[in-house]
SEBA-757078 format. One line per 2 residues: number of its first residue (from 1); their letters; for each residue x, y, z of C-alpha. Coordinates in nm, 2 decimals, always signed. Layout:
! residues N
NUM) a) X Y Z; ...
! end
This chain:
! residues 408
1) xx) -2.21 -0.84 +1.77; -2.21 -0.98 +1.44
3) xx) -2.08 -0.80 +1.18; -2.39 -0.79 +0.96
5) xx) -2.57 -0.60 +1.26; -2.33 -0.39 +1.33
7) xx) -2.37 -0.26 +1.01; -2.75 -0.22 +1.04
9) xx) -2.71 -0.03 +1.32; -2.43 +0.21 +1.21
11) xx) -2.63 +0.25 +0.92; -2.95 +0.37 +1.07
13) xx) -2.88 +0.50 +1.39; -2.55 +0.59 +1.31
15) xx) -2.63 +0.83 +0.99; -2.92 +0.97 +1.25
17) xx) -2.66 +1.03 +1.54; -2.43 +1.22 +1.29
19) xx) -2.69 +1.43 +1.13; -2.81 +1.54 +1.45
21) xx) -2.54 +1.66 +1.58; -2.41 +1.81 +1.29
23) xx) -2.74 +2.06 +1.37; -2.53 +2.20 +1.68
25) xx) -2.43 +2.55 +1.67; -2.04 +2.63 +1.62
27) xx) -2.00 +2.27 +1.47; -1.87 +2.43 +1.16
29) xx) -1.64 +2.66 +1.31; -1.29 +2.62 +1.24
31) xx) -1.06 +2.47 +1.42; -0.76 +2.70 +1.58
33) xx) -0.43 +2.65 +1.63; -0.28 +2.37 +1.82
35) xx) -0.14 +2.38 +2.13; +0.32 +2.30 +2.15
37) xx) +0.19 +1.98 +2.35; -0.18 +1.86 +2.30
39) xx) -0.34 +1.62 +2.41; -0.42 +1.37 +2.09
41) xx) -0.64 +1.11 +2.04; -0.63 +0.86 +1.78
43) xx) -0.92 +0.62 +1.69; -0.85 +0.32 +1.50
45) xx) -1.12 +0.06 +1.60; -1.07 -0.17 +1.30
47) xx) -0.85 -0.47 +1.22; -0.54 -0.53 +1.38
49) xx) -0.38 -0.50 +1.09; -0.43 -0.14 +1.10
51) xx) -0.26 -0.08 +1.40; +0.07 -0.23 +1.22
53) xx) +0.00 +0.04 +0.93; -0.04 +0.32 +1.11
55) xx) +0.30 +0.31 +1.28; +0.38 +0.55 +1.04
57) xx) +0.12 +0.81 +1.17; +0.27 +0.74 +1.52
59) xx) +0.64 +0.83 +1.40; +0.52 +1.13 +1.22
61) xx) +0.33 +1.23 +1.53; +0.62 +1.16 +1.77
63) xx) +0.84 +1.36 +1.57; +0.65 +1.66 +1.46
65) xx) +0.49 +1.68 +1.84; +0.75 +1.53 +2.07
67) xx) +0.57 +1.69 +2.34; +0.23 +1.57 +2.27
69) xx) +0.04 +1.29 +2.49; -0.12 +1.05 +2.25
71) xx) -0.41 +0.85 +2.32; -0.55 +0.55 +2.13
73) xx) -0.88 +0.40 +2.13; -0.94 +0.04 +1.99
75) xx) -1.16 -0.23 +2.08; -1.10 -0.43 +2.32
77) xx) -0.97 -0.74 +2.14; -0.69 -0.50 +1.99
79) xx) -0.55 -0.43 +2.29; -0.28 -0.69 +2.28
81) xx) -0.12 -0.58 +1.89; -0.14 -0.23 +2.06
83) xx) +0.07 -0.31 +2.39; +0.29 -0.54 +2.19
85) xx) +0.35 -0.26 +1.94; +0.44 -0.03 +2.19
87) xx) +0.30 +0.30 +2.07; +0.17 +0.47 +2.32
89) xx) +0.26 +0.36 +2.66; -0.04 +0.14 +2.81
91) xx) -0.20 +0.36 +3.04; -0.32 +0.62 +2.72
93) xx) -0.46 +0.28 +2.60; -0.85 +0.31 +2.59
95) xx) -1.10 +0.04 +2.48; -1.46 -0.02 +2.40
97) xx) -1.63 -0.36 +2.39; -1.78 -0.44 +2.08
99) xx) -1.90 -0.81 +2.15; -2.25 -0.67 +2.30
101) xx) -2.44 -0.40 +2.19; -2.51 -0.28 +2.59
103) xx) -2.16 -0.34 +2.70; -2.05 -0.10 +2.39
105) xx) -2.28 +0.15 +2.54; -2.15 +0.17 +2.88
107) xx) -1.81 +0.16 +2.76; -1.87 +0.42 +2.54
109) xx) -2.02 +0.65 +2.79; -1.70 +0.52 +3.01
111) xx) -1.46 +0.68 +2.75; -1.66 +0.99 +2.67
113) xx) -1.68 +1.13 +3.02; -1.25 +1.01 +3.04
115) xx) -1.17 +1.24 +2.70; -1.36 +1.49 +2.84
117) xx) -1.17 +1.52 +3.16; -0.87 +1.46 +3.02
119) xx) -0.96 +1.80 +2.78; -0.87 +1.65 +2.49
121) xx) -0.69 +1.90 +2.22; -0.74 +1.68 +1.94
123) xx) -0.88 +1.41 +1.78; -0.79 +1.19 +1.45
125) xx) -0.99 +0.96 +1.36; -0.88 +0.72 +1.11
127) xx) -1.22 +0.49 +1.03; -1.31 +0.50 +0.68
129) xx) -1.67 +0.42 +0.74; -1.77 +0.36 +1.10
131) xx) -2.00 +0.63 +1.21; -1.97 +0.56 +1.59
133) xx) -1.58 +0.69 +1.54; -1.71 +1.03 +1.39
135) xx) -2.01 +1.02 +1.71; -1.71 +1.00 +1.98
137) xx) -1.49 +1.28 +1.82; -1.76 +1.51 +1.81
139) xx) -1.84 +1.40 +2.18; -1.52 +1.42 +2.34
141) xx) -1.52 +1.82 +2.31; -1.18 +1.85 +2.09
143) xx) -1.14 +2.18 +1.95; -0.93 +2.02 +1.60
145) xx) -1.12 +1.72 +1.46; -0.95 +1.56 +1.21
147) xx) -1.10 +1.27 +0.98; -1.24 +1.12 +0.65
149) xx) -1.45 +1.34 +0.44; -1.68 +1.31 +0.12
151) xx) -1.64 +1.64 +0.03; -1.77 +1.63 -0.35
153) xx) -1.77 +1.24 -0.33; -2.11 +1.07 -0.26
155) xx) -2.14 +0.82 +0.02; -1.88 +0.79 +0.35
157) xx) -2.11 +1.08 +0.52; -2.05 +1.12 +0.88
159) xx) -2.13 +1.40 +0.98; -2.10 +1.82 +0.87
161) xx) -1.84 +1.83 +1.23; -1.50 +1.76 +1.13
163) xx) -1.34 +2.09 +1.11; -1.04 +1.95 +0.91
165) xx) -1.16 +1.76 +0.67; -0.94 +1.50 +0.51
167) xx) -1.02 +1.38 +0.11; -1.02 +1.02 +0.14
169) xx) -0.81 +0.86 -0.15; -0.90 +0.51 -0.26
171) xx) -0.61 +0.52 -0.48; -0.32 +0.58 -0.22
173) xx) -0.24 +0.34 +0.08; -0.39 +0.34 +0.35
175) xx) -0.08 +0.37 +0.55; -0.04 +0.71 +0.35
177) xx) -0.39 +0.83 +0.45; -0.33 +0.82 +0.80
179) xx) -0.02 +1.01 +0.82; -0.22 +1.26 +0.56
181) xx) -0.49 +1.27 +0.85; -0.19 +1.35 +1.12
183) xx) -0.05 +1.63 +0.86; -0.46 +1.79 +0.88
185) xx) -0.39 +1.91 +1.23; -0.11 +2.09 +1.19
187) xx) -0.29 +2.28 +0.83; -0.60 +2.44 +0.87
189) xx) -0.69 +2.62 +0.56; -0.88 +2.59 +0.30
191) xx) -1.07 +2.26 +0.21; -0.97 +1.98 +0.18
193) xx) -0.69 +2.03 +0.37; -0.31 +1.92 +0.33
195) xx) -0.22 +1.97 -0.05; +0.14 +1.86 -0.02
197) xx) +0.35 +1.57 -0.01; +0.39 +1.34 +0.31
199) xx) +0.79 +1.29 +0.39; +0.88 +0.94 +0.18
201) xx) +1.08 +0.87 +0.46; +0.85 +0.80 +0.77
203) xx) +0.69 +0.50 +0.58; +0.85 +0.19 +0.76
205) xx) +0.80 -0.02 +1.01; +1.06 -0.17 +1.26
207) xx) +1.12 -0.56 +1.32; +1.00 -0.67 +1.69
209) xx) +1.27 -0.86 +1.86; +1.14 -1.17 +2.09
211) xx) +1.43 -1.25 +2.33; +1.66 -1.55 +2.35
213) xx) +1.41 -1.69 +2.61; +1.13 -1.66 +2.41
215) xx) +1.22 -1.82 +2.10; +1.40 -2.11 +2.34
217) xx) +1.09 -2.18 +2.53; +0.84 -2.14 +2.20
219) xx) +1.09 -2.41 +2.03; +1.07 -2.65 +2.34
221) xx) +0.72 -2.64 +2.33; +0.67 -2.75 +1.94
223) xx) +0.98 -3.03 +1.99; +0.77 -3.14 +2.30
225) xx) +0.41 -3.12 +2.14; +0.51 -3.22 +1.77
227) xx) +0.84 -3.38 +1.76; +0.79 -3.42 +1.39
229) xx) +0.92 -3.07 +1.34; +1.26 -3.15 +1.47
231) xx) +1.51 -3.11 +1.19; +1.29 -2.96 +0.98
233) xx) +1.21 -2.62 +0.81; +0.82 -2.52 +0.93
235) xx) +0.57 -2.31 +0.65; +0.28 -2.14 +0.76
237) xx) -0.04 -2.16 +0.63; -0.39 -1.91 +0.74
239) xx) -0.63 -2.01 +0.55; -0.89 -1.83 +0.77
241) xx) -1.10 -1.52 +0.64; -1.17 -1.37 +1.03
243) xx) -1.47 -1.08 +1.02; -1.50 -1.11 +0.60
245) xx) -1.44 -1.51 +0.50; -1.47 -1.31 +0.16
247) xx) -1.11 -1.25 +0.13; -1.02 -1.61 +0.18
249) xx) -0.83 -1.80 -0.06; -1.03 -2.15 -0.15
251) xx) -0.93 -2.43 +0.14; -0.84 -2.67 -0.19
253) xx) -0.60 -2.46 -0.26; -0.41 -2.45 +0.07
255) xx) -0.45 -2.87 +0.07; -0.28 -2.87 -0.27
257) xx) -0.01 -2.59 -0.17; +0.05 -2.80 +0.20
259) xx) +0.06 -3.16 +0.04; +0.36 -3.02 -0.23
261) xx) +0.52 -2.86 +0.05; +0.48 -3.19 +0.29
263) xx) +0.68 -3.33 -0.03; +0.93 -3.13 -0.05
265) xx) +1.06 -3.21 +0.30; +0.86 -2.91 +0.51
267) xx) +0.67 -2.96 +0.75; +0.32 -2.76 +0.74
269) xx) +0.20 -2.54 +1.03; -0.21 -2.47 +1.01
271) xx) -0.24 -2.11 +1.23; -0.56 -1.91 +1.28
273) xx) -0.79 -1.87 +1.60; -0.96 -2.17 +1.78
275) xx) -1.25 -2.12 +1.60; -1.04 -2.16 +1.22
277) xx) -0.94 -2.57 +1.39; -1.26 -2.70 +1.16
279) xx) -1.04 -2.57 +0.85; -0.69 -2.71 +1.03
281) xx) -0.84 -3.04 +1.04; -1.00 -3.04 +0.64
283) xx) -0.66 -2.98 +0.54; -0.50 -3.23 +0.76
285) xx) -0.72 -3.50 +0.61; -0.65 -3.43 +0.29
287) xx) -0.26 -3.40 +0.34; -0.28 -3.76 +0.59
289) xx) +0.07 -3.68 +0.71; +0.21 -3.58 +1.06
291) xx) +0.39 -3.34 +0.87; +0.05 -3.14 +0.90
293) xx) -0.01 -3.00 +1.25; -0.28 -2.78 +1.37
295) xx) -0.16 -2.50 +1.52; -0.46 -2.35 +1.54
297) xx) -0.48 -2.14 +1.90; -0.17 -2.25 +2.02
299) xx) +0.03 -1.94 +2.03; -0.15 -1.79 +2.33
301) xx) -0.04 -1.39 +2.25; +0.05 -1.16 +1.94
303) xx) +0.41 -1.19 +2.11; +0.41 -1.55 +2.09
305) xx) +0.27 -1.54 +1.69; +0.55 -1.34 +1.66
307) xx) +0.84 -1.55 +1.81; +0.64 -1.80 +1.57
309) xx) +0.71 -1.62 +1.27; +1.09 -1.58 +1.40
311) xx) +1.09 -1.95 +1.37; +0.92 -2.05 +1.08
313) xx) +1.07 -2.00 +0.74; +0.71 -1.89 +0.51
315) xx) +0.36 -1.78 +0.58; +0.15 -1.79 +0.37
317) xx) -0.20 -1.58 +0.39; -0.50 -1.44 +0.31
319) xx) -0.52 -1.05 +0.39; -0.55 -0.99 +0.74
321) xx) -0.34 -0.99 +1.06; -0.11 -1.24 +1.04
323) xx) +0.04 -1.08 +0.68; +0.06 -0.68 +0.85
325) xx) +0.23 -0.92 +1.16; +0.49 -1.13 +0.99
327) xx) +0.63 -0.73 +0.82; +0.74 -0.72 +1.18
329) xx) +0.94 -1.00 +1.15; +1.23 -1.16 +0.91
331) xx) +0.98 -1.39 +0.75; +0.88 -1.36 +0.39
333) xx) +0.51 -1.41 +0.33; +0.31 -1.43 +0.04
335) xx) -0.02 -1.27 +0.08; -0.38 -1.27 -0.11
337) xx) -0.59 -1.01 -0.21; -0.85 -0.94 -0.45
339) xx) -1.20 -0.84 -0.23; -0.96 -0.56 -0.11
341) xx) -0.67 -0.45 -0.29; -0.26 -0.44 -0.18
343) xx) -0.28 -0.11 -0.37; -0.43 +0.02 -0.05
345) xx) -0.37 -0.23 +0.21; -0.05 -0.45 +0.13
347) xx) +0.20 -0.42 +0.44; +0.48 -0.23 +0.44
349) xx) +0.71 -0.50 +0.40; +0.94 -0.55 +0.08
351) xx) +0.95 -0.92 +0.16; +0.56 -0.97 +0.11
353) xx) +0.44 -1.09 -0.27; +0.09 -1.04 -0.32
355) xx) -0.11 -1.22 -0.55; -0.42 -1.02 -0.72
357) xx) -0.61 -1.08 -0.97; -0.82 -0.73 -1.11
359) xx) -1.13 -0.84 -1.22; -1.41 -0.58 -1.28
361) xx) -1.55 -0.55 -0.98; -1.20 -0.57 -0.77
363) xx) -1.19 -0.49 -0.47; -1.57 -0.48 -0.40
365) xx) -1.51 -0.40 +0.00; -1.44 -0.08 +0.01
367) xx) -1.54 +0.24 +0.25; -1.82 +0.34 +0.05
369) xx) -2.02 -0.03 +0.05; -1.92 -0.06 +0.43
371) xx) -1.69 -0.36 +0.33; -2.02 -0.55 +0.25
373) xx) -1.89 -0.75 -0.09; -2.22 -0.72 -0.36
375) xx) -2.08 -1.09 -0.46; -2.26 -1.30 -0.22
377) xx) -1.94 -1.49 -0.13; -1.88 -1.59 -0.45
379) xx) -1.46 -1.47 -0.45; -1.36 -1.54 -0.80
381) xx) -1.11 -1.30 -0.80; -0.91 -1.52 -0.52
383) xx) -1.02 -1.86 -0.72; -0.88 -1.73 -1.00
385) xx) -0.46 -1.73 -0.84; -0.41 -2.08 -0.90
387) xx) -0.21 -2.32 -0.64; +0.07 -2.38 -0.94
389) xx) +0.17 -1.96 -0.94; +0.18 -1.99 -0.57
391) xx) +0.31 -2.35 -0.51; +0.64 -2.19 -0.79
393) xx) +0.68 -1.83 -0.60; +0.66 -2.03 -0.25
395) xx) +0.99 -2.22 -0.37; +1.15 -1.93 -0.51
397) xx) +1.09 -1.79 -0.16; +1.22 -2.12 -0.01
399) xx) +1.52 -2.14 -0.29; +1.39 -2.46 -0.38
401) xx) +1.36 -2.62 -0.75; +1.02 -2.61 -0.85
403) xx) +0.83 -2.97 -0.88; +0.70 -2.99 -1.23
405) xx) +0.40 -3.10 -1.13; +0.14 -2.99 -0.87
407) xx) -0.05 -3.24 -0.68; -0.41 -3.23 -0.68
! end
């Protein structure tokens, strides 16, 4: 489904759903205590990169429950960063296919009647603004539902059934919020709840590890496919904007940064999907050097992005997966933001620089527009980080002497 309908129809049908069956007796009745080893589900249908921040939530919940059975639902197409992060063990993985409006329905019905059987102790739900999430908490028959509330705030309704009732905080990461949301279950009084502190210390990720085999056979595949990269250090560059082409940095921008790069002896590596090749090849034109390769859908799982990142020496990105991705890895990045902020969503990675300019009206996607920018595309607050800043920061990175001059 494209994203624009999706909206349309979490916004009408959605908002009806929710205020239905917010007119159910009991739905306002507190939550009691919960069980030495529930059953928990977690929902976090959004971006992959998600799933890398809320490793946190999944330590916390591992340690304060270590009896617990988690569950995680995600869409399909999430599976893979889910298995490869190995947080749950892959049988308590559930998915719902959001391609199709139908197959979404029968998948959801699918996972309903599961949670149901399953009898389900609790339920966090970590979507700041999809209303299907809040629908299939309800549904699932949880006694403790925990999730994102409006309280006092207007917008982000979704529902009068979420009997602990998490403030959301658009002024504290994100990575924060969700271990707040796995503190709500144990604390059930008063509202909002959880008034205290989160532990400092849960708030890391580990690195993933490709084997010895891996990282062989990845490197025998790029000497055999671009022998150009023998001898030489390899940058990335993802210039794609996935769901939101919002938050992309302009594809000058990236020509400039991989032409001074191709100069200073490195050889540029294009990544994305297949369907980001169209951008691969603009920059490849402008660069006209075999120094410039597409890899554009050539690293066939997360696993193998991954190994990639073991390999190359920089990425360098707009906000998305392949930034929250590389934390897991040795590689520096440097990431953009500005339609969203790092405030709330820069990975947990001390070797990430973000660049990010605060205009006015930054970050314009946010959980109470439904990430739908008001700026018609037009992302001034990423053209205004120019390619010189970056181009200077990517060498520091490298410890290389900057060029005093940029190509343009």
């Amino acid at each position: 489904m494209k994203i624009e309908f999706q909206r349309k129809i979490d916004r009408v049908v959605g908002k009806a759903l929710c205020r239905l069956l917010s007119l159910f007796p009991g739905k306002k009745e507190k939550a009691g205590i919960t069980p030495p080893s529930p059953k928990i589900l977690v929902i976090l249908l959004s971006e992959m990169g998600s799933l890398v921040l809320a490793h946190p939530m999944f330590t916390f919940l591992k340690e304060k429950h270590p009896g617990a059975e988690i569950f995680v639902l995600v869409f399909k197409k999430n599976r893979e960063c889910l298995e490869t992060l190995k947080l749950v063990p892959e049988r308590n993985i559930l998915t719902v296919h959001g391609d199709s409006l139908t197959a979404l329905l029968k998948d959801s019905i699918r996972f309903i009647l599961k949670m149901r059987k399953e009898k389900i102790d609790v339920v966090i739900d970590c979507e700041l603004f999809s209303r299907i999430s809040s629908i299939y908490a309800f549904l699932t028959g949880a006694g403790v539902r925990v999730g994102f509330h409006p309280h006092t705030q207007e917008g982000l309704y979704r529902g009068d059934f979420i009997n602990r009732p998490v403030l959301y905080n658009p002024y504290r990461h994100i990575s924060r919020q969700f271990v707040t949301l796995a503190t709500a279950m144990e604390n059930g009084n008063g509202f909002p709840v959880v008034k205290r502190n989160v532990d400092e210390d849960v708030f890391c990720i580990p690195t993933l590890n490709p084997n010895a085999d891996q990282q062989k056979d990845l490197k025998i595949r790029l000497k055999s496919d671009f022998p150009e990269t023998v001898g030489k250090e390899l940058v990335l560059l993802y210039p794609g904007g996935g769901l939101l082409p919002i938050r992309a940095w302009p594809l000058n921008n990236y020509c400039t940064i991989a032409m001074n790069l191709i100069t200073k002896g490195y050889v540029v590596g294009i990544i994305g999907m297949k369907e980001d090749t169209p951008l691969a090849e603009v920059i490849s034109s402008r660069c006209q050097s075999q120094y410039c390769i597409d890899l554009t859908g050539y690293t066939r799982t997360i696993m193998e992005l991954i190994t990639l990142f073991h390999i190359a020496s920089l990425l360098i990105t707009n906000d998305g997966g392949p930034g929250h991705f590389a934390s897991l890895t040795p590689i520096p990045s440097i990431i953009f933001f500005g339609p969203e902020t790092p405030a709330l969503y820069a990975p947990l990675d001390e070797k990430a620089v973000t660049f990010y300019v605060s205009l006015p009206c930054s970050p314009c996607l946010t959980a109470y527009n439904h990430r739908n920018s008001p700026c018609d595309g037009n992302n001034v607050c990423l053209q205004a980080i120019g390619p010189e800043e970056v181009f200077k920061k990517a060498c520091e990175l490298l410890k290389i002497d900057t060029i005093s001059s940029i190509i343009l």
